[in-house]
C-alpha positions as CSV (number, residue, x, y, z in Angstrom):
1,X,-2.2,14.0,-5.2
2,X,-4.2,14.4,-2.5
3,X,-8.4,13.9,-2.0
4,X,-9.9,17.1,-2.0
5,X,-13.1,17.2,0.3
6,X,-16.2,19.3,-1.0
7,X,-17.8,21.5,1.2
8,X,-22.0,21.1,1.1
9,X,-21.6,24.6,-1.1
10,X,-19.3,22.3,-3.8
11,X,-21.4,19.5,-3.3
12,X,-24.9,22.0,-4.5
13,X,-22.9,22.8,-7.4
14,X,-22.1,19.4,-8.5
15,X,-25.5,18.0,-8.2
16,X,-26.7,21.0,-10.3
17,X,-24.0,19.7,-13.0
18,X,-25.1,16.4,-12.7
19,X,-28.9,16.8,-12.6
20,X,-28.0,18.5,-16.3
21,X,-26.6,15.2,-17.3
22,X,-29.7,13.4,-16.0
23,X,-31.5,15.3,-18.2
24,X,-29.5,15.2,-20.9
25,X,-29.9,11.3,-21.0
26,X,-34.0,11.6,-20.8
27,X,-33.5,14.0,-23.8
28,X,-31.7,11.4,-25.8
29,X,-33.6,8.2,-24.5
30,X,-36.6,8.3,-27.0
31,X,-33.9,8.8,-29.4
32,X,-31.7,5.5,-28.9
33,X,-33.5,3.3,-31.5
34,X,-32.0,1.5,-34.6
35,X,-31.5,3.7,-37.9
36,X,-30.4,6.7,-35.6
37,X,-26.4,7.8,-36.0
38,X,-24.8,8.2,-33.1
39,X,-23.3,11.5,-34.6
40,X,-27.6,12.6,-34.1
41,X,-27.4,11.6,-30.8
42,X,-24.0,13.5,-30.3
43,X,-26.1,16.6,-31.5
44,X,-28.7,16.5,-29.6
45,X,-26.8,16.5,-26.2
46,X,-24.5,19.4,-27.3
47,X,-27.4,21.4,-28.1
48,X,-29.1,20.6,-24.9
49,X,-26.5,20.8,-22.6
50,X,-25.6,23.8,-24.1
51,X,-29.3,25.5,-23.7
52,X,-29.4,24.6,-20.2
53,X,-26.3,27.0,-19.6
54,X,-23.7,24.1,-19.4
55,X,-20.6,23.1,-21.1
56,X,-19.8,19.7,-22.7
57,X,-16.9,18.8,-20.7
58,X,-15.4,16.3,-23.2
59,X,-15.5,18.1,-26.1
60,X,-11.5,19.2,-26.2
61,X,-10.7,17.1,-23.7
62,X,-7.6,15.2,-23.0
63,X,-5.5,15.8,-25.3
64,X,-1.4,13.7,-25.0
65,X,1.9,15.1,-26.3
66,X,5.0,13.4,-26.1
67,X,8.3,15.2,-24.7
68,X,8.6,16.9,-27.8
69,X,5.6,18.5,-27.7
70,X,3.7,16.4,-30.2
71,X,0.2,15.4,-30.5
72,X,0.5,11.4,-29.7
73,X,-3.4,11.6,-28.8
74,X,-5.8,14.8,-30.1
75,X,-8.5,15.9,-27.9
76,X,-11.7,14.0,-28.2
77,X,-13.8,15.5,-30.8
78,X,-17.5,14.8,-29.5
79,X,-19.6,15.8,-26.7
80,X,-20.5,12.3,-25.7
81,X,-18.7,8.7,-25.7
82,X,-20.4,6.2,-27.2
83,X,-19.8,2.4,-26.7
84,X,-21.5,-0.4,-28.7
85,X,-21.2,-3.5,-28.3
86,X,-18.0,-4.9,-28.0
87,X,-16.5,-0.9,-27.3
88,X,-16.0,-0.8,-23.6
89,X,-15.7,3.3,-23.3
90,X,-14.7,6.3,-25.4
91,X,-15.8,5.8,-28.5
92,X,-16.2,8.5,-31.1
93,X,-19.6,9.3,-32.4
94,X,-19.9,9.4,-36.0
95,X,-22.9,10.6,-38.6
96,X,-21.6,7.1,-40.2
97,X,-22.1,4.9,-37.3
98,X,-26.2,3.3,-37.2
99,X,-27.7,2.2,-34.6
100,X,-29.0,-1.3,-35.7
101,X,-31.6,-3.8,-33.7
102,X,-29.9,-5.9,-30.9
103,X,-27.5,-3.5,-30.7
104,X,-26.3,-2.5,-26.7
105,X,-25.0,1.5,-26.6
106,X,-23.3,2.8,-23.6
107,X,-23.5,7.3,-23.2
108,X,-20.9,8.4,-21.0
109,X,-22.5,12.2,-20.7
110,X,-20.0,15.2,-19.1
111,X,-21.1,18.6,-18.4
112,X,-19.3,21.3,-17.0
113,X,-21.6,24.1,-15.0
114,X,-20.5,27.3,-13.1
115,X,-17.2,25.4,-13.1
116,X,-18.1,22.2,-11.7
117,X,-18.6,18.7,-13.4
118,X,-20.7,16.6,-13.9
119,X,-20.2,12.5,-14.9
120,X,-22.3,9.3,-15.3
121,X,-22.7,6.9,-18.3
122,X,-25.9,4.5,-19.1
123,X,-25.9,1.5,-21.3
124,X,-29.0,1.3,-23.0
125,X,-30.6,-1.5,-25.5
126,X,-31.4,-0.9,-29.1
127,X,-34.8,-2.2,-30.2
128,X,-35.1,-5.9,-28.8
129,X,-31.6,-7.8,-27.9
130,X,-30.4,-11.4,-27.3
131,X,-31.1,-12.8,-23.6
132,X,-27.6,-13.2,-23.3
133,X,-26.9,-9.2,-24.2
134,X,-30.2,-8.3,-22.1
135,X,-28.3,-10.3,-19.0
136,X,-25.2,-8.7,-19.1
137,X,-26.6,-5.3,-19.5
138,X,-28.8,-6.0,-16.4
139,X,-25.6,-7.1,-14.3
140,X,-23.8,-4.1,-15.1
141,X,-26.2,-2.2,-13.6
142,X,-26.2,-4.3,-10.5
143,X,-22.7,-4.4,-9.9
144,X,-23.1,-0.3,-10.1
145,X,-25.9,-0.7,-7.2
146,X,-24.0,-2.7,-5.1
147,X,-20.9,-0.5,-5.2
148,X,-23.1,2.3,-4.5
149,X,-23.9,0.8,-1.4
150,X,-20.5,0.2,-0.3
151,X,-19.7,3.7,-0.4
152,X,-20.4,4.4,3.2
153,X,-17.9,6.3,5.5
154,X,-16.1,4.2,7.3
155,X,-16.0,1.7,4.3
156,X,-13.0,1.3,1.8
157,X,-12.4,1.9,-1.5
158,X,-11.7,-2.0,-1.6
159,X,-14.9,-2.7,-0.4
160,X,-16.8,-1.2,-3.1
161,X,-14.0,-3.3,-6.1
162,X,-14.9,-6.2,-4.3
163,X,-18.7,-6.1,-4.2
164,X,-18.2,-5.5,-7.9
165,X,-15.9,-7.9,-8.9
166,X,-17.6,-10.8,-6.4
167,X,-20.8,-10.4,-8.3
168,X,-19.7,-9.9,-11.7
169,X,-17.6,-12.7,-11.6
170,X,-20.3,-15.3,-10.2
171,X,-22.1,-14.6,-13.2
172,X,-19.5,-15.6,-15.3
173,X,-18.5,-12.3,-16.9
174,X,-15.6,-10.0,-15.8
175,X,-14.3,-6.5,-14.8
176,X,-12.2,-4.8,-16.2
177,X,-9.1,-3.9,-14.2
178,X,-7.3,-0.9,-16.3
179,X,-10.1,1.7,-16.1
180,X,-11.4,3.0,-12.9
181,X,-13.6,5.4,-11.6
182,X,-12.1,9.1,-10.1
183,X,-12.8,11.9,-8.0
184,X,-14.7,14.5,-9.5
185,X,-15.1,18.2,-9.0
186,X,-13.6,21.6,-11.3
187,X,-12.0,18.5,-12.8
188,X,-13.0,15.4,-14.4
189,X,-10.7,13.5,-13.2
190,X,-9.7,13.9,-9.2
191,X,-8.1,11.7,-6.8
192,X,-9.1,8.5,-5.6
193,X,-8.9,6.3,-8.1
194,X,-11.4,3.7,-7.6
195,X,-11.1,0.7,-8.6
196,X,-14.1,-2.1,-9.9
197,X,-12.2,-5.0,-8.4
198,X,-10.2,-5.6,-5.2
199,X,-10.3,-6.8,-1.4
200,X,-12.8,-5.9,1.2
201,X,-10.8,-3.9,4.2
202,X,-8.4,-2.2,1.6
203,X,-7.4,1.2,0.0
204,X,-8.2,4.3,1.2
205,X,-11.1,5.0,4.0
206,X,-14.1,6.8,2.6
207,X,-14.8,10.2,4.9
208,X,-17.7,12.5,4.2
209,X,-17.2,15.1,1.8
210,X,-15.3,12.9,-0.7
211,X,-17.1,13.2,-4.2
212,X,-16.0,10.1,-6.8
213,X,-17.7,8.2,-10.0
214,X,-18.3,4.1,-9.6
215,X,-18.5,3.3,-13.5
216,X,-17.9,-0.3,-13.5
217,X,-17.2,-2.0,-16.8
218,X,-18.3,-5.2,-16.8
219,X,-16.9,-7.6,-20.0
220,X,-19.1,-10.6,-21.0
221,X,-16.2,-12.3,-21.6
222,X,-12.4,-12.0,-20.7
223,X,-11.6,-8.3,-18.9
224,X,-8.5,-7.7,-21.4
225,X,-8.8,-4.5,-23.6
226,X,-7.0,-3.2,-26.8
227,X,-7.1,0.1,-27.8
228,X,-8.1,1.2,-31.4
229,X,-6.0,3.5,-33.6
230,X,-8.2,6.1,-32.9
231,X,-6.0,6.7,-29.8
232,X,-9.8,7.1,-28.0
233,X,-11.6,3.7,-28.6
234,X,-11.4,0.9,-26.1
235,X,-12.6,-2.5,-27.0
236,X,-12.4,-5.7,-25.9
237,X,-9.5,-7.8,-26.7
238,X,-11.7,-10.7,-27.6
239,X,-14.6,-9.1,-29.0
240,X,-17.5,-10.1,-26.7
241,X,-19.8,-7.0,-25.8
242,X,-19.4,-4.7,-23.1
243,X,-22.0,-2.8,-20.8
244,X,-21.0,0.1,-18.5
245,X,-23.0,2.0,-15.8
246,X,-21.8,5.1,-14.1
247,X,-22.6,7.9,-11.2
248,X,-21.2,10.6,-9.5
249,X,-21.8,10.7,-5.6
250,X,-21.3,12.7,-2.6
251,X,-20.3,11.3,0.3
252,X,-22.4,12.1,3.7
253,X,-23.1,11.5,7.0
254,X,-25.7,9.5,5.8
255,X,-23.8,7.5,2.6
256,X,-23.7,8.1,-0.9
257,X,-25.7,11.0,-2.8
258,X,-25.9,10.4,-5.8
259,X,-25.7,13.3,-7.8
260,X,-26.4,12.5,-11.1
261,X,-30.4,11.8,-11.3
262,X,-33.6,13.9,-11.2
């Protein structure tokens, strides 16, 4: 499939779907603190992306059927993913699941408005955490800067894995290579496919008017995954805790927009 370009018209529209997921996370922020479920916190995004006029684009989303037409995978029940700890992406919020002290929690947050999407994830700490958590938290939100700034025209997709995976990897954690980020627009997922790892001067050449998520996953130990019965739930193969930051950007003349802040 082709890359779609957005026209500045399609690229208003998205940052109004992404400033509502901006919000959305300054809504829930006061409310990431230990003895809080994350099926609360699942609440209180629906009901606020809902106020603000929006849709929750994961709720019903993505659901697999094999060639006989049945269910291998249902559509994901929630409005946001929730990762903690040692879950790399998509988990499930629950009205069983507590937020306890040390804990790391990563909200991937999707909205769809007037049609359009919007798509970013934060990993935020619960209470006070371990050095050693409050470190890798800290590089996963680095490695998401410096892809950022990759994303110039000109540039390739490959530049932006490899400023990723260069610095991720000199701190001694690691990337994970089977999830990526995607293009974004009336869909949540788009053409490219870009990946958190690679070689500078590869893939496809960034050109204005491509929109695309950098969501880099960044392992504190090994970058293997296993998937949980769930169908949904990604964690890591051996256990060690994962932090994730993600935005959706515009490309211009003048580099990445991002498109999912205030």
């Amino acid at each position: 499939m082709a890359v779609t370009l957005k026209s500045r018209k399609d690229i208003a529209l998205l940052r109004d779907a992404g400033r509502i997921v901006a919000e959305t996370y300054e809504t829930l922020r006061p409310h990431v603190v230990p003895g809080v479920t994350t099926g609360e916190l699942d609440h209180i995004a629906e009901d606020f992306i809902r106020k603000s006029g929006a849709l929750p684009m994961y709720k019903g989303f993505g659901a697999l059927r094999d060639r006989r037409g049945k269910i291998i995978r249902p559509p994901f029940p929630a409005t946001i993913c929730v990762a903690i700890n040692e879950v790399i992406c998509h988990g499930i919020p629950s009205p069983r699941q507590v937020l306890q002290e040390g804990d790391i929690i990563g909200i991937d947050i999707g909205t769809l408005y007037k049609g359009w999407v919007g798509d970013a994830c934060r990993t935020f700490t619960v209470g006070k955490v371990d050095a050693a958590s409050q470190r890798l938290v800290d590089a996963a939100e680095r490695c998401l800067e410096l892809g950022i700034a990759q994303a110039q025209p000109g540039n390739h997709l490959g530049d932006i894995g490899a400023a990723i995976q260069t610095y991720a990897e000199s701190l001694g954690f690691s990337t994970v290579r089977e999830l990526a980020g995607h293009g974004v627009g009336r869909a949540l997922w788009e053409e490219p496919s870009v990946l958190h790892f690679g070689k500078p001067n590869t893939g496809l050449r960034i050109e204005v008017g491509m929109v695309f998520t950098i969501e880099p996953m960044i392992n504190a130990g090994k970058p293997d995954i296993r998937t949980l019965d769930d169908q949904w739930t990604i964690v890591t193969a051996d256990g060690k805790r994962s932090a994730q930051f993600e935005h959706s950007m515009a490309i211009t003349e003048n580099g990445p927009e991002l498109l999912t802040v205030l």
